[in-house]
Structures are given as structure tokens and as C-alpha cells.
ROSELO-47659 format. One record per residue (C-alpha): residue in three letters; x negated, y, z; residue number from 0. Coordinates in steps of 0.05 Angstrom, whole numbers. Layout:
// residues N
{resn = ALA c1 = X c2 = Y c3 = Z resi = NUM}
...
***
This chain:
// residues 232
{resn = UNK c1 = 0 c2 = 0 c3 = 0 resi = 0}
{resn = UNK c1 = -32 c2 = 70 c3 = -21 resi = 1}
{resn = UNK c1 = -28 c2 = 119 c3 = 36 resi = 2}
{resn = UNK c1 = 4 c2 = 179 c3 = 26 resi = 3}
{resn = UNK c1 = -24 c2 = 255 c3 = 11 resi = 4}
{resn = UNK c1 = 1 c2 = 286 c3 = 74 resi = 5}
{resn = UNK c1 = -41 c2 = 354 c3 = 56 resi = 6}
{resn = UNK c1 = 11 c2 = 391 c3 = 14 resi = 7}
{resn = UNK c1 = 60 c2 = 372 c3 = 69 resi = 8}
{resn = UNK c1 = 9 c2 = 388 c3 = 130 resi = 9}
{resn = UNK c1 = 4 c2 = 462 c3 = 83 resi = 10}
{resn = UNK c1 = 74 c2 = 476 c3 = 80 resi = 11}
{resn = UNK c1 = 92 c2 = 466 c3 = 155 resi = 12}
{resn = UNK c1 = 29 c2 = 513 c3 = 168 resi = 13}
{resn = UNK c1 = 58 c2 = 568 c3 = 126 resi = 14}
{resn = UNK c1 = 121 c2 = 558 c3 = 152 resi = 15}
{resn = UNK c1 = 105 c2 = 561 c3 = 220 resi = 16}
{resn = UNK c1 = 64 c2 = 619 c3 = 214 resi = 17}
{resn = UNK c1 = 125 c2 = 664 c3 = 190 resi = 18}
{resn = UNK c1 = 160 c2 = 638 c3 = 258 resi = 19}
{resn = UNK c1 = 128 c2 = 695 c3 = 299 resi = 20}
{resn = UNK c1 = 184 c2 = 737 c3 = 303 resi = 21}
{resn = UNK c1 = 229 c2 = 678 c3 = 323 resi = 22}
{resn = UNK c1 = 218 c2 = 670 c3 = 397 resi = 23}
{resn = UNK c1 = 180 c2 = 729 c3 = 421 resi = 24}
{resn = UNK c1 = 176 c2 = 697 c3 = 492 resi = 25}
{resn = UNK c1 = 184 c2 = 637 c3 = 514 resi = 26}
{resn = UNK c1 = 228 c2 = 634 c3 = 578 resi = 27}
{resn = UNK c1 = 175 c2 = 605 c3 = 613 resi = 28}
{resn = UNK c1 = 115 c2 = 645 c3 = 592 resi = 29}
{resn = UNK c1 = 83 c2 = 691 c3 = 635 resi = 30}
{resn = UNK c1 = 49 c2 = 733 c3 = 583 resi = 31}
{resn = UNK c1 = 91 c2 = 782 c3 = 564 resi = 32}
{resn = UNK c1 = 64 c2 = 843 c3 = 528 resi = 33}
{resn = UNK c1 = 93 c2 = 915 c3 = 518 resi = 34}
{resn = UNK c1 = 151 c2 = 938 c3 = 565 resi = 35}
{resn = UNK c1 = 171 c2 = 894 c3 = 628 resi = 36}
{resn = UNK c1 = 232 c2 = 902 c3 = 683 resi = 37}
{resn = UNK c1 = 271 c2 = 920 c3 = 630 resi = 38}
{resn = UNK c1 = 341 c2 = 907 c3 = 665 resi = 39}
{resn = UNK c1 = 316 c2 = 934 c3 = 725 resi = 40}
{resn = UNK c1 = 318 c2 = 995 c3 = 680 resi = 41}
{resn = UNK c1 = 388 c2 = 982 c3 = 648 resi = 42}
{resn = UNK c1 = 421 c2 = 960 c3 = 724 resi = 43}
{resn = UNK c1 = 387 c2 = 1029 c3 = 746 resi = 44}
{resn = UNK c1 = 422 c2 = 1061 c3 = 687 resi = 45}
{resn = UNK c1 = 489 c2 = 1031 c3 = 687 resi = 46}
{resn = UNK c1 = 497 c2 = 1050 c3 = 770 resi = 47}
{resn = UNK c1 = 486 c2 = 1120 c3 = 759 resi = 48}
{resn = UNK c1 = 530 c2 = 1118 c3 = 699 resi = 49}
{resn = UNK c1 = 592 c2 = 1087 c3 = 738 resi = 50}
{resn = UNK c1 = 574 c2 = 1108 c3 = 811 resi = 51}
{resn = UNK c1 = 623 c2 = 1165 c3 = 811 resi = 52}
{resn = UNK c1 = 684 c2 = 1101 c3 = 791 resi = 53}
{resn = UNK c1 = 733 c2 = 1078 c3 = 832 resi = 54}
{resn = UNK c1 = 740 c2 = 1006 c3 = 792 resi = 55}
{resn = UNK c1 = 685 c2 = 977 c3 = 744 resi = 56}
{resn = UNK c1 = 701 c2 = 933 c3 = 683 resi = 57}
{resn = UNK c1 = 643 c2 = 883 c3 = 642 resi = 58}
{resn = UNK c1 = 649 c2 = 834 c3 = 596 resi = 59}
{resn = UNK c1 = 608 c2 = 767 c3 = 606 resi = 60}
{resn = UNK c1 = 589 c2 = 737 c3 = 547 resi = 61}
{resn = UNK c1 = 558 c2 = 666 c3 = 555 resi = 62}
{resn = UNK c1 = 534 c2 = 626 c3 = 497 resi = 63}
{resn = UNK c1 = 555 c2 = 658 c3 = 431 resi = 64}
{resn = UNK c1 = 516 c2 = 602 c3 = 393 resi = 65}
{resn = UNK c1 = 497 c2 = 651 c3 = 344 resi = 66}
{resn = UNK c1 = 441 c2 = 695 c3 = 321 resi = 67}
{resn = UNK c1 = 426 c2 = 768 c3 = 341 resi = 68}
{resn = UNK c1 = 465 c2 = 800 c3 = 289 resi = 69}
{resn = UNK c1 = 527 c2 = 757 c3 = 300 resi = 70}
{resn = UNK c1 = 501 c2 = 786 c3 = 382 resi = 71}
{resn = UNK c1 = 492 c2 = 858 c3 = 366 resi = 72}
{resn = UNK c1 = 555 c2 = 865 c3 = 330 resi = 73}
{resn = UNK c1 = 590 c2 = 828 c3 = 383 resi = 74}
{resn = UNK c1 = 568 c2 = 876 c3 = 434 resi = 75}
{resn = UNK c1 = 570 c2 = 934 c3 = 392 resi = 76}
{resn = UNK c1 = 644 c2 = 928 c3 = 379 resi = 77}
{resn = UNK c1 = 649 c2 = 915 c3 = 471 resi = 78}
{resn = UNK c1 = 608 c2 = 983 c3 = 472 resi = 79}
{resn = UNK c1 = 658 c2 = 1020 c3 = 436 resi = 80}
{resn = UNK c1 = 717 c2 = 999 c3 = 484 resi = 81}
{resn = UNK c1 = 725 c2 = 1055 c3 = 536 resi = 82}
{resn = UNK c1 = 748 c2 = 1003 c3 = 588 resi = 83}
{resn = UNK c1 = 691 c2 = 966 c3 = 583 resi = 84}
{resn = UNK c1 = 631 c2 = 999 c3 = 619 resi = 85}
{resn = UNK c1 = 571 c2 = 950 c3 = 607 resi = 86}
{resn = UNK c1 = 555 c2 = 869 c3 = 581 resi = 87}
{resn = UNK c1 = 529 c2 = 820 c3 = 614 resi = 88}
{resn = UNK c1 = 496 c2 = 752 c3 = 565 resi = 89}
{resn = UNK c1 = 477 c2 = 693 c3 = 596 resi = 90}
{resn = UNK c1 = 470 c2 = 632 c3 = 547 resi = 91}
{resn = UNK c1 = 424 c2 = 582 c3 = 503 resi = 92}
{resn = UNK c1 = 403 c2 = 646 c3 = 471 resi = 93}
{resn = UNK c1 = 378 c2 = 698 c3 = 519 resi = 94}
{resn = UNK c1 = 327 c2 = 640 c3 = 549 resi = 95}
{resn = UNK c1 = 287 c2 = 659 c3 = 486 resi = 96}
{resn = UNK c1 = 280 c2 = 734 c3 = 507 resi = 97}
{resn = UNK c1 = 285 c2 = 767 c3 = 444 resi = 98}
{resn = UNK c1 = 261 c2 = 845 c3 = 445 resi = 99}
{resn = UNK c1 = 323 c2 = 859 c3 = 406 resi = 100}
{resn = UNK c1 = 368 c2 = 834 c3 = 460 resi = 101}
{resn = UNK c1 = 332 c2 = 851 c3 = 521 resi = 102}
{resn = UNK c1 = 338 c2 = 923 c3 = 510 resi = 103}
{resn = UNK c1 = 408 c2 = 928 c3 = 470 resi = 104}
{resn = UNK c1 = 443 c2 = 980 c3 = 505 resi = 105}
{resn = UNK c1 = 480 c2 = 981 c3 = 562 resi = 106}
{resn = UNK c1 = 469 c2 = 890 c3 = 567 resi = 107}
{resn = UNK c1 = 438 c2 = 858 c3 = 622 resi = 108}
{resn = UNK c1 = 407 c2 = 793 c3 = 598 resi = 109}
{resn = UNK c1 = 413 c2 = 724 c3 = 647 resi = 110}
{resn = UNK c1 = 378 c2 = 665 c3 = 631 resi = 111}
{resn = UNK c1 = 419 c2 = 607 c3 = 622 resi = 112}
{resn = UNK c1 = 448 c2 = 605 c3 = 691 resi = 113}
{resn = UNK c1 = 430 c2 = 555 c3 = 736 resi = 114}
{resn = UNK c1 = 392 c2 = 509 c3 = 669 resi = 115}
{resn = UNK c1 = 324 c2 = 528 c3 = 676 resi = 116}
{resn = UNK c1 = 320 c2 = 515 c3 = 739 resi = 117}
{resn = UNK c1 = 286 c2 = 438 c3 = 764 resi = 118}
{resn = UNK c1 = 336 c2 = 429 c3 = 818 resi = 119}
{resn = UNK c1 = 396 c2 = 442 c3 = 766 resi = 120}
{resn = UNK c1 = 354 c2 = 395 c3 = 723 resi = 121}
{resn = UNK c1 = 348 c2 = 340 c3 = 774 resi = 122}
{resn = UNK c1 = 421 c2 = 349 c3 = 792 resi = 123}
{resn = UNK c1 = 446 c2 = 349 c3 = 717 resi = 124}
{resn = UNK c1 = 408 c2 = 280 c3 = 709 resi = 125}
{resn = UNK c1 = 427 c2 = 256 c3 = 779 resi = 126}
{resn = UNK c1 = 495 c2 = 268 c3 = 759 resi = 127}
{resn = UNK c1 = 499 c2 = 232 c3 = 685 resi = 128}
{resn = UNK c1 = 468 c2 = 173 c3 = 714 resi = 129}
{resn = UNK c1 = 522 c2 = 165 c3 = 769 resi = 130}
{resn = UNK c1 = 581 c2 = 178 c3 = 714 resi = 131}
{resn = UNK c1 = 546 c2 = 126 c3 = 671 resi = 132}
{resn = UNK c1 = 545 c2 = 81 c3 = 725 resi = 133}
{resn = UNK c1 = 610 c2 = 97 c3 = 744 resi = 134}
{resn = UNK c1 = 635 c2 = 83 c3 = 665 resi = 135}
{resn = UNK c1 = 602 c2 = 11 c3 = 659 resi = 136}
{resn = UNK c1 = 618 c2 = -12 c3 = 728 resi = 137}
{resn = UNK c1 = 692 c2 = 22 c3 = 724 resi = 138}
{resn = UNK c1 = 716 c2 = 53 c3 = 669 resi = 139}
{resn = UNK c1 = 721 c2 = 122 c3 = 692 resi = 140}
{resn = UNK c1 = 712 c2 = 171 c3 = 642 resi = 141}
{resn = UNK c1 = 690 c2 = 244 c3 = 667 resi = 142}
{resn = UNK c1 = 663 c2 = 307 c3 = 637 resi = 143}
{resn = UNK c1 = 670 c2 = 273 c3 = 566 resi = 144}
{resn = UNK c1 = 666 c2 = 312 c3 = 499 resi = 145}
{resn = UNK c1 = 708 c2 = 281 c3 = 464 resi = 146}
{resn = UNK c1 = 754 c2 = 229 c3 = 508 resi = 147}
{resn = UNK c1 = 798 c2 = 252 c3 = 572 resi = 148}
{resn = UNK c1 = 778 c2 = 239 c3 = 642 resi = 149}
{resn = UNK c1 = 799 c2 = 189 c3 = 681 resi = 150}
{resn = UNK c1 = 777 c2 = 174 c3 = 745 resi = 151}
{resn = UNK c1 = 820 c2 = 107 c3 = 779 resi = 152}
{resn = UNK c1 = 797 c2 = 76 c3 = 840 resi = 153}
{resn = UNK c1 = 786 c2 = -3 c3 = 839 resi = 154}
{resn = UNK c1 = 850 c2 = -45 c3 = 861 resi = 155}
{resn = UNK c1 = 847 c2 = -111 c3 = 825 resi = 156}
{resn = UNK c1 = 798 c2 = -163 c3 = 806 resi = 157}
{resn = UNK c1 = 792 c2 = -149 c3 = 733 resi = 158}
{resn = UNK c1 = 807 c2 = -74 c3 = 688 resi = 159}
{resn = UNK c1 = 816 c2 = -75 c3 = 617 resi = 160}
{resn = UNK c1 = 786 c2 = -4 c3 = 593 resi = 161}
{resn = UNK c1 = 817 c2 = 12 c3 = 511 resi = 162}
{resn = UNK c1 = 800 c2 = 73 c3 = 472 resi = 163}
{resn = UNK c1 = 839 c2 = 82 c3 = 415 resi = 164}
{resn = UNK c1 = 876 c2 = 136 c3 = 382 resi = 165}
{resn = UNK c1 = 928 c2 = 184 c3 = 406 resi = 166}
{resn = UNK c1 = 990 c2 = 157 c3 = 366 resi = 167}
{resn = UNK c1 = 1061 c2 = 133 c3 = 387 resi = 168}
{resn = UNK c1 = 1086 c2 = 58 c3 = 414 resi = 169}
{resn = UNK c1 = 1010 c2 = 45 c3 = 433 resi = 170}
{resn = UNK c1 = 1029 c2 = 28 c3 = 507 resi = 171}
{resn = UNK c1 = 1082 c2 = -16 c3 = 482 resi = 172}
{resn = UNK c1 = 1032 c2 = -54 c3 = 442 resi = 173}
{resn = UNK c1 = 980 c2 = -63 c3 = 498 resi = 174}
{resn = UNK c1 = 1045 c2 = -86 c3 = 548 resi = 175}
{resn = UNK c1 = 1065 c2 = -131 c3 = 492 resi = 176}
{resn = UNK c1 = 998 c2 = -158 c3 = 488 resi = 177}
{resn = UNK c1 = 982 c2 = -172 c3 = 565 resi = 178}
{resn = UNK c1 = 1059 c2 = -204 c3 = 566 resi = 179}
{resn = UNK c1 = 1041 c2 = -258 c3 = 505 resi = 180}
{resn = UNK c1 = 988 c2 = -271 c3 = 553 resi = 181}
{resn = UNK c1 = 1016 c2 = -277 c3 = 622 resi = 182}
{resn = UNK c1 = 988 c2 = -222 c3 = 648 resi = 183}
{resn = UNK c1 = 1016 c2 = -182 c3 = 701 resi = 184}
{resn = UNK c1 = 997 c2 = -107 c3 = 700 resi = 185}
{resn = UNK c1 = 992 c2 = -82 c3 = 768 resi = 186}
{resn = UNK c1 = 963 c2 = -9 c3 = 750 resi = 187}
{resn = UNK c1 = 960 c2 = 32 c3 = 679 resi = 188}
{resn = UNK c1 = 928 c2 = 91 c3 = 671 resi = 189}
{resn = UNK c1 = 932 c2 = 126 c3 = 597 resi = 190}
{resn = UNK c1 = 911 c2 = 199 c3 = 580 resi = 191}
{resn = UNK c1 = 899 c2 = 236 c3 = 513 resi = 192}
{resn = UNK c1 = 851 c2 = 291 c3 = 485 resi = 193}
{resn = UNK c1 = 868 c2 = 318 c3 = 420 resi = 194}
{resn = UNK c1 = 861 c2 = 247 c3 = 372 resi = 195}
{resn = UNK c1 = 835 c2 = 208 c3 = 424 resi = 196}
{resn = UNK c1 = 868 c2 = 177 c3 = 489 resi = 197}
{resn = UNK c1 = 834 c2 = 129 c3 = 535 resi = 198}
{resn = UNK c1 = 878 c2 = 70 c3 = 574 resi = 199}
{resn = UNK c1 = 856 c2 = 40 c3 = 641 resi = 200}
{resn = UNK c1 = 902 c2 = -27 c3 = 656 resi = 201}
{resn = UNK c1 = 884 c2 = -58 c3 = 728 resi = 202}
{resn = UNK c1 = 903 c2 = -127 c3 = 733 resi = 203}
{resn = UNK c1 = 890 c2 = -195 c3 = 776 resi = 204}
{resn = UNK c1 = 896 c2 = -247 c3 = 722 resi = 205}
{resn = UNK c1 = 846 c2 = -255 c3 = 659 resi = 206}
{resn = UNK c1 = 855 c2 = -277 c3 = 592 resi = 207}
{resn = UNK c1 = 777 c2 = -273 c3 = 564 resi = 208}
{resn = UNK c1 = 812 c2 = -257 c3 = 496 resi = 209}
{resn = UNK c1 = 852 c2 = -209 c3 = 514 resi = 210}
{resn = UNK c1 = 805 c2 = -151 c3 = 485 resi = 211}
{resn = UNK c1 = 809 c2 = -185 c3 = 411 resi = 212}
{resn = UNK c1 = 886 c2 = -187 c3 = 408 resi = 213}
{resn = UNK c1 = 888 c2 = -119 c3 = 435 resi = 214}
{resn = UNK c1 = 839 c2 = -91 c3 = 385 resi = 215}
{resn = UNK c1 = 858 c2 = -131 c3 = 323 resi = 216}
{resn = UNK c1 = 923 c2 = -75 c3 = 330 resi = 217}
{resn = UNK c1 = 920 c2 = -8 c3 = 278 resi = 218}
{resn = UNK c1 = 895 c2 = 48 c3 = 326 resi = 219}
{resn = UNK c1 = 852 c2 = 12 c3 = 368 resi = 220}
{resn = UNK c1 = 783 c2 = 30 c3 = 374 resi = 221}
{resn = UNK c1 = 756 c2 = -11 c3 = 425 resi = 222}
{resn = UNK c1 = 777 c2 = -53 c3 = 487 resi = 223}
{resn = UNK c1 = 730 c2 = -89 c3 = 540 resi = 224}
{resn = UNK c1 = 737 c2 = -120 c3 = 601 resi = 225}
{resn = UNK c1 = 703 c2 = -109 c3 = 676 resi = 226}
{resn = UNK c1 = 708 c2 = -158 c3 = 725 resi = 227}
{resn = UNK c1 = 699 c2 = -125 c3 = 803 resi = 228}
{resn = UNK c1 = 632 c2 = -118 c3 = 834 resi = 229}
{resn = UNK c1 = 633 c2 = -154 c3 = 893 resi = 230}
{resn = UNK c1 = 572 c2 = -152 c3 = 948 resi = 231}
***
């Protein structure tokens, strides 16, 4: 096998790159910042004396406009104009990069992204997947999902039968149906739905290992499975 000329590619990525400077002008954890510093200090100093003589104060707080400055500039330009409105406040994805154009937009104080850049938030975000994951193989229970409801059903029977499938009519019926054929008594159901998706939880004490095929051989059905109780 001839090895590949990586050079022209190696070239490209270098030129690339080297038009990226104006990208991220500091990283949100580099020290090494050049050129004016404290710059909301400045802007908090501004906006008090601006407003200290008000009764009431009014801000908007934008958080994560998962867009680029422009789409950010407008955005804030159009809050400036709004008498009611007497100074922003962006915390997101995109103010960790500390842009010069947004730091000193005027009248926004810039937050990094609250509470994400932090290790304890870090070790607390991954602390906390780990015991949902645990919680979803073991269980069933479904929480903080993107796309499928939450459902969160303490353990009452030997054996739960977890189905996702889509959010369409008679599919209850079906899955009752289905644990009936196969003497099954339900003793708990659980079903929720989120937008195209729902999620059903069925607790019972008897098994059928084939239960899961007859379910999911019906039109809607995404996927069924079985978990038998933990016991210590």
C-alpha cells in the first residue's frame, strides 16, 4: 500500500489556521490578556451612575444565543434602543471565548458560562450523568433527556418492561393486549410523551422472556427491554 502525501493537506490546515487569529482572542482560561482589562468593572461602574437616581431597574439576560457576534450585536442593539430596558447581561457558550467585540459592546456585562467552567460544576455534571445512567439501565427512569420525557418510577415488582416508541393513538391498548395474550398481570404503567416520542414503564410480577419481541414486532414501536430487580 503507497502511503499517502499528507504535505498539501499538512499546508492547507497551516494556512487555515493561521487566519484563525481573530477567532478567539482569549481563551477563557488564559491569563495573558493584552490591551484593556476590568472591562465590566468599568461598564457596572457606568451603568450604576447611569440608573442610581431610579426607583426600579429593568435588564435583559441573554444566555446562549448560539450565534455569532453579528447575530449578538444586532440582538443587543435592537435591547439598547428599548427605553425600558436599561442595560444586558450575556452569559453563554459564547462569551467563554471573550471576544473584544463583545466585552466592550455597550451598556453589556459579559458572564462566563455560569457555573460550566467551573471543576466542581464539572465534577457534579459527570457525577450526575453517571447516576441517571445508572438509574436508566438498572430502572428505566428517564431524566433530563433531549429528546424522550422523564420518568422517574420507584421499583414495586420483580420485573419492568421499559418501551420507547412513538407518540400515536391505541398504543397502550396494544402493549395491554400484548401482556394479556401472555398472562401477564400489570400491576403499575407509567406512559408519558414529548413531542413524537413517548416512553412506557409497565411494572409487573410475572415474565414472559418474549414479551419484548411481540411488543416490538407492533407499527410504532421503537424498542422494548426487560429489567429484572436488583436484589442484594
Amino acid at each position: 500500500m503507497k502511503r499517502r502525501n499528507l504535505l498539501p493537506v499538512a499546508l492547507l490546515s497551516l494556512v487555515l489556521l493561521s487566519g484563525c487569529d481573530s477567532v478567539f482572542d482569549i481563551h477563557p482560561y488564559d491569563v495573558r490578556v493584552k490591551g484593556q482589562t476590568q472591562i465590566n468593572s468599568t461598564m457596572i461602574t457606568k451603568i450604576e451612575n447611569a440608573v442610581k437616581s431610579q426607583d426600579t431597574i429593568r435588564f435583559a439576560f441573554i444566555s446562549d444565543s448560539h450565534q455569532w457576534l453579528s447575530d449578538l450585536s444586532d440582538l443587543v442593539g435592537d435591547i439598547n434602543k428599548r427605553d425600558s430596558i436599561d442595560f444586558v447581561i450575556h452569559g453563554g457558550d459564547i462569551t467563554d471565548f471573550g471576544s473584544k467585540e463583545l466585552v466592550e459592546t455597550e451598556n453589556t456585562v459579559v458572564l462566563p458560562h455560569l457555573g460550566a467552567s467551573t471543576p466542581e460544576s464539572e465534577d457534579n455534571c459527570a457525577t450526575m450523568a453517571v447516576k441517571e445512567m445508572i438509574d436508566y439501565l438498572e430502572n428505566g427512569n428517564i431524566q433530563n433527556s433531549v429528546n424522550l420525557p422523564t420518568v422517574v418510577e420507584p421499583r414495586t415488582t420483580t420485573y419492568r418492561v421499559c418501551i420507547i416508541h412513538k407518540n400515536i393513538p391505541n398504543m397502550l391498548a396494544v402493549f395491554a393486549n400484548a401482556f394479556a395474550k401472555k398472562s401477564m398481570n400489570i400491576e403499575n404503567m407509567v406512559n408519558k410523551a414529548r413531542g413524537e416520542y413517548a416512553y412506557t414503564v409497565i411494572d409487573t410480577n410475572d415474565l414472559s422472556e418474549d414479551i419484548t419481541k411481540v411488543i416490538e414486532n407492533h407499527e410504532g414501536v421503537i424498542k422494548a427491554r426487560i429489567i429484572a430487580k436488583i436484589v442484594f
